[in-house]
N, C-alpha and C positions, 0 to 999 in steps of 0.2 A: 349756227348751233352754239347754246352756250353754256355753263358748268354751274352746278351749287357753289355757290361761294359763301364763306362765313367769316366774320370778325371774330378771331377767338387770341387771347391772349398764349405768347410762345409757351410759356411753362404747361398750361391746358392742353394747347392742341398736340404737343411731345408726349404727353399721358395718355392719350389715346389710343386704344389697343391695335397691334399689326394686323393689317389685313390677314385671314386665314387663307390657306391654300383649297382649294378645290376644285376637285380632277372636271377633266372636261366634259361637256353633256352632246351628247351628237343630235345636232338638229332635225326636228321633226317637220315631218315632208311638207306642214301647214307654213312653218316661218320660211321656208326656202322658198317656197311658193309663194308668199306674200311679198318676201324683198324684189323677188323678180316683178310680180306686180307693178309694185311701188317704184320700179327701176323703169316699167315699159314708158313712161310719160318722158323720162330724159333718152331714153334709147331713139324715139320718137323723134324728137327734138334736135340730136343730132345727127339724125339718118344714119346712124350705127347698123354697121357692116363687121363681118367677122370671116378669116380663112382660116384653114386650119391643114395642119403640116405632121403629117405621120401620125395622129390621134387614131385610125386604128389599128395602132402597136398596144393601145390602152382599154383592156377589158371593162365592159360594163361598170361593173363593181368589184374594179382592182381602186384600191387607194392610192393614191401619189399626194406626191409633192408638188404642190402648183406655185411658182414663183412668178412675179409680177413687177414691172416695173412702177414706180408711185407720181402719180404728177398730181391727184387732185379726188376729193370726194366721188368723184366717179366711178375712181376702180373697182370699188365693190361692187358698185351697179354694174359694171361691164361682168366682173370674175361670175356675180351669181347669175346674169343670163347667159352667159357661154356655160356654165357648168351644171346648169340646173338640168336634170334632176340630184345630179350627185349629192349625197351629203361632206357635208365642207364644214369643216373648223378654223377659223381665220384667225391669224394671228393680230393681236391686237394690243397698242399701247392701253397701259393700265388704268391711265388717266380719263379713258373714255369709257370705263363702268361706271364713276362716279355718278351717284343716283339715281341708275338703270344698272346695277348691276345684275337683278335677275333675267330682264330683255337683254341682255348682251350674253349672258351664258345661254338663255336660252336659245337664241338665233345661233349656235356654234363658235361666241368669240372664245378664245383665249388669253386672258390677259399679261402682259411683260412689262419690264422696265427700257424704254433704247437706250441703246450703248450701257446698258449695266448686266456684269455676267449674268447670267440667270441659266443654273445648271436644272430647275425646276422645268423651265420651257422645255429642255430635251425630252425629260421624262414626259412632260406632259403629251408633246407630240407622239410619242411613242407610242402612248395609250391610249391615243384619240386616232392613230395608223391601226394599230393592231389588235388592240381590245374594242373598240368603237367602229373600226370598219368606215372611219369618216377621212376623205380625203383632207392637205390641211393646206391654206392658203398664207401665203405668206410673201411679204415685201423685205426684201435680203435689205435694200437699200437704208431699210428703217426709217430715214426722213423723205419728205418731197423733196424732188428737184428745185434748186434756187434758180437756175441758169438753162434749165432745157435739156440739160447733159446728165448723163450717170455721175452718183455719190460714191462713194467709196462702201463698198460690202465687207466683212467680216474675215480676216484668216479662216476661221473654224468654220467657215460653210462647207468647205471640202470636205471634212472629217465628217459634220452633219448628214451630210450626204450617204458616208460610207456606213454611220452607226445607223440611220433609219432604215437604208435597203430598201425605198422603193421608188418606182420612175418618178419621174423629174420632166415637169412638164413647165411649159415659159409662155408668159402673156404680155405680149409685148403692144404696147396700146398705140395710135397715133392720133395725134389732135387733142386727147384730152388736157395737156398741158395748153395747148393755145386757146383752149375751149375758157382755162379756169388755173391759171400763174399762181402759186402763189404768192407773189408781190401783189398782184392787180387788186387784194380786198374783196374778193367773193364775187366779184363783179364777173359775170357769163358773159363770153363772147357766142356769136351763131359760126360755128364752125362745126363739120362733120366727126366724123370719130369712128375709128375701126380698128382691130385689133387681131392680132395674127397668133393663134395658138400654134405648140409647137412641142411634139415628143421629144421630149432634148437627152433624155440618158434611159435606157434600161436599168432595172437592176445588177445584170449580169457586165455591162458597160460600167458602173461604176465601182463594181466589186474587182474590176480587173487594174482600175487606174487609181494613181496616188492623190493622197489630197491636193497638194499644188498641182497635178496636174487636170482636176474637174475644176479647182479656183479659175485656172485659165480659161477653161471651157464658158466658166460661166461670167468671168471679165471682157470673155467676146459679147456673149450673149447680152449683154446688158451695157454695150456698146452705143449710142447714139446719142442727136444732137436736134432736138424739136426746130428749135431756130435753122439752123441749116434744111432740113426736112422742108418748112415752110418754105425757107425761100427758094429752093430747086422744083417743088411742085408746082410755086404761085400759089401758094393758100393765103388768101384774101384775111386780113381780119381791120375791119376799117371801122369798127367800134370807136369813137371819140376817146374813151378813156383807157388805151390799151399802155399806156405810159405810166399809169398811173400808179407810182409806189415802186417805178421800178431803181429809185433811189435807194431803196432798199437792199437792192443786189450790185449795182452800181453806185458805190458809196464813194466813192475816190475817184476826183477829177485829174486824167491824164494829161490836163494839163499843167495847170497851178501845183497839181499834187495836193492837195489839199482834201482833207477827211471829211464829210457828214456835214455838207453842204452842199449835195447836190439833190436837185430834188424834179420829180415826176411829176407830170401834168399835165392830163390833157395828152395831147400825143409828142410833149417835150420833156425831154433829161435838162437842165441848166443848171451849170454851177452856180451859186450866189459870192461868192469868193472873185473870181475872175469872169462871169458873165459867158460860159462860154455855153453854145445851145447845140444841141441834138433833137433831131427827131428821127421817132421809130414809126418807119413806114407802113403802108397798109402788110409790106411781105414780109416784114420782119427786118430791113435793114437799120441801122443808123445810121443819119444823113447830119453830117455837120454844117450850122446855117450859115458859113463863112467857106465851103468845101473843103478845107483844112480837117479833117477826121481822122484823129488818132485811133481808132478801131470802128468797124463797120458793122457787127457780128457782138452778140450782146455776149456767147461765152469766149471771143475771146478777151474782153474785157476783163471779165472775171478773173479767168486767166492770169493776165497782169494782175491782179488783185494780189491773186496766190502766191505769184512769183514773188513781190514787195512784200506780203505778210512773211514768207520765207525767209528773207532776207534780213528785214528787221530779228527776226528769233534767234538767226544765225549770228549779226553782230549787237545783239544786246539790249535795241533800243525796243521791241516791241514792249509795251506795257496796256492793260484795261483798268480803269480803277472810273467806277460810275456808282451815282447814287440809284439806288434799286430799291421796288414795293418788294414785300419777301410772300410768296405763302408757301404752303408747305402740304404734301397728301402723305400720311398716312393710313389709310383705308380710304376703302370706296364710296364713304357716305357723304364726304363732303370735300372739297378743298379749303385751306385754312387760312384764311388772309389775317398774317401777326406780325406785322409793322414794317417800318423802314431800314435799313443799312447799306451797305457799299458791295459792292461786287468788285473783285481784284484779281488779277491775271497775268501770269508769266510765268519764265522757263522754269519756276517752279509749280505749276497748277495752275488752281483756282483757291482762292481766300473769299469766301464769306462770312462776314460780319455786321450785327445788326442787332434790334430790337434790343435798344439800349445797354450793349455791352453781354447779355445776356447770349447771342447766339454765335459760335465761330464754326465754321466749318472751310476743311480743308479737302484739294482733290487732285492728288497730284497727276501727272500728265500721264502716264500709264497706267491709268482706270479706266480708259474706253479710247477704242482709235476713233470714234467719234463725239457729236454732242448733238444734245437732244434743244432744237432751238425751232420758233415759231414765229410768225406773221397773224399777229390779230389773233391769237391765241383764246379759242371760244371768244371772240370777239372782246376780250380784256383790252389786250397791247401788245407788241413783240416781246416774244420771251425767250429767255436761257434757262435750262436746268439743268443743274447738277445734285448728283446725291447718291442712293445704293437705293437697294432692296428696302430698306426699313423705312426711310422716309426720303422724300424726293422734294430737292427747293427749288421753285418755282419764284422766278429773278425778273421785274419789269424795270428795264430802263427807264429812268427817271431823266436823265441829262436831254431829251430830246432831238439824240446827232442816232443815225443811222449805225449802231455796234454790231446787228447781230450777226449780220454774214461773216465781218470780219471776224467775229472770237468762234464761229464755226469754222474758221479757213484753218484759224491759230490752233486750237484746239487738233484737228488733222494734223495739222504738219509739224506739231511739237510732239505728237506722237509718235512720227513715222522718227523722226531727229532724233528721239530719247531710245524709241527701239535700234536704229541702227546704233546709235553707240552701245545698248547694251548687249547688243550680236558680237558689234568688236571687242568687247570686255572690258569698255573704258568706263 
């Protein structure tokens, strides 16, 4: 899939009027019926199965909350054949109206910013529960999985919970990440896929419990680990190119220690630095071509990733400073591609700067516990964004080394660091 893009100079494309607000439209029974349609060929394809766990605790046409976990363009096709006929408003990054903004309101999306407050979305789900009578679909996690495992969700999901008042239903998918990584480059593996619905709270259950204590409930809930999954069943995926780009998650060789030189291929990880090789097996292991393998298991790798990104924030030395394409969306009719500058990063934010001195933009580390970053970004490049409600900058690494996962680990864990201390008052 790929986006309007235009050459417009920075001063033009910042004069462009803010997108306006408009409430949500409840989809009409022809688009709901079409997505499913248009879904039955991939449902087909991966022998898509579905069970479902306490669903009649949920009336016909009671509205809920359907929360999902996110691994890949699938989900939607799974949520609208499990849910259909319901009508469903899906929550939806903003980025994906552009140039279809009236096909995406009218299929039921709702448009947001990730990880940018947006007191707008409450209201709007509100009135697409209660005025509209349309259930609302939504991914807590807000980005895809990197690594097979759960992102990090939201404090304020609790509270969400308590101000909407109504059930809270969970779609918990399996295979679709093994199916469609995003590391792998859009590339489909033939693996099956099925998905486990699941009544998870009452109204009257969640008007009795506090918000940390639903946070918990829904920290279990959205619990697991694809990789592991794979390799306890034996799920086959013997595709040639199941490696492929998983340098992108795997940026840092444990051995050399060495950053953004490791690269996917075929079905090998190898550092170029120190030579050293992996291969990711038909089940999901990693196999070191000397038996010497410093991790087996691709999240815990990662794992170590986080722990050393941690660490670096903690004594000082982590830094990002890369040259970057900048574009920039202000409304839904285009995205803005208006030149080159730097992207910069540490314990105090984010610093962008660019298009000849002309643009600066700052974003210090408690303006979202997460970041909004991509793999083949509408098929552009890997990307970082940062920005607010008014306009959103859209960041393509130039330097050609492997950043993004890292300044998404960075970005988390300068959060959680900058919040604990300001819980202790320092």
């Amino acid at each position: 899939m790929k986006i309007k893009v235009k050459d417009i100079p920075l001063e033009k494309a910042l004069a462009e009027p803010e997108q306006t607000h408009k409430q949500p439209l409840r989809p009409k029974r022809f688009w709901r019926w079409l997505i499913k349609t248009l879904a039955a060929g991939d449902m087909k394809k991966t022998r898509f199965t579905v069970s479902k766990i306490g669903m009649d605790r949920l009336a016909q046409n009671e509205p809920c909350l359907v929360l999902m976990n996110h691994s890949c363009f699938l989900d939607l096709e799974i949520a609208e054949t499990i849910l259909y006929p319901r009508p469903l408003n899906i929550i939806c990054t903003s980025d994906g109206f552009v140039g279809k903004e009236w096909l995406m309101r009218h299929i039921g999306c709702i448009p947001t910013e990730k990880f940018v407050p947006d007191i707008t979305l409450l209201r709007d789900m509100k009135y697409a529960l209660k005025e509209l009578g349309s259930s609302i679909l939504m991914y807590p996690e807000a980005s895809y999985t990197f690594d097979g495992t759960a992102t990090p969700m939201p404090e304020s999901l609790g509270g969400t919970l308590k101000l909407l008042g109504v059930p809270v239903v969970t779609i918990m998918t399996e295979g679709a990440f093994l199916r469609d990584p995003l590391y792998n480059g859009l590339q489909l593996r033939d693996v099956t896929v099925s998905a486990e619905v699941k009544y998870l709270l009452s109204p009257e259950e969640i008007k009795e419990k506090t918000a940390d204590e639903l946070n918990a409930i829904l920290k279990e809930a959205f619990t697991f680990d694809n990789f592991r999954r794979q390799q306890e069943k034996r799920v086959k995926v013997s595709e040639p190119f199941r490696a492929d780009g998983l340098n992108r998650v795997l940026y840092k060789c444990p051995h050399c220690l060495t950053e953004g030189k490791m690269k996917g291929q075929g079905t090998e990880l190898v550092c170029a630095a120190c030579g050293k090789k992996y291969v990711l097996d038909e089940y999901g292991f990693l196999c070191a071509e000397d038996g010497d393998a410093k991790f087996t298991h691709v999240p815990d790798w990662y794992a170590w990733e986080r722990e050393c990104v941690r660490e670096e924030l903690k004594n000082g030395t982590y830094s990002l400073d890369i040259p970057v394409e900048i574009c920039i969306m202000r409304n839904m009719k285009h995205i803005a591609r208006v030149g080159k500058g730097r992207l910069r990063h540490g314990t105090d934010g984010f610093l962008l700067e660019g298009c000849d001195g002309k643009l600066t933009v700052k974003q210090p580390p408690l303006a979202s516990y997460g970041l909004y970053v991509d793999y083949y970004w509408y098929e552009i490049g890997d990307m970082i964004c940062i920005g607010d409600k008014k306009t959103l900058y859209y960041c393509f690494p130039q330097s050609g080394e492997d950043v993004v996962a890292k300044t998404r680990i960075a970005a988390e864990e300068l959060y959680r660091i900058k919040r604990a201390e300001a819980r202790a008052g320092k």
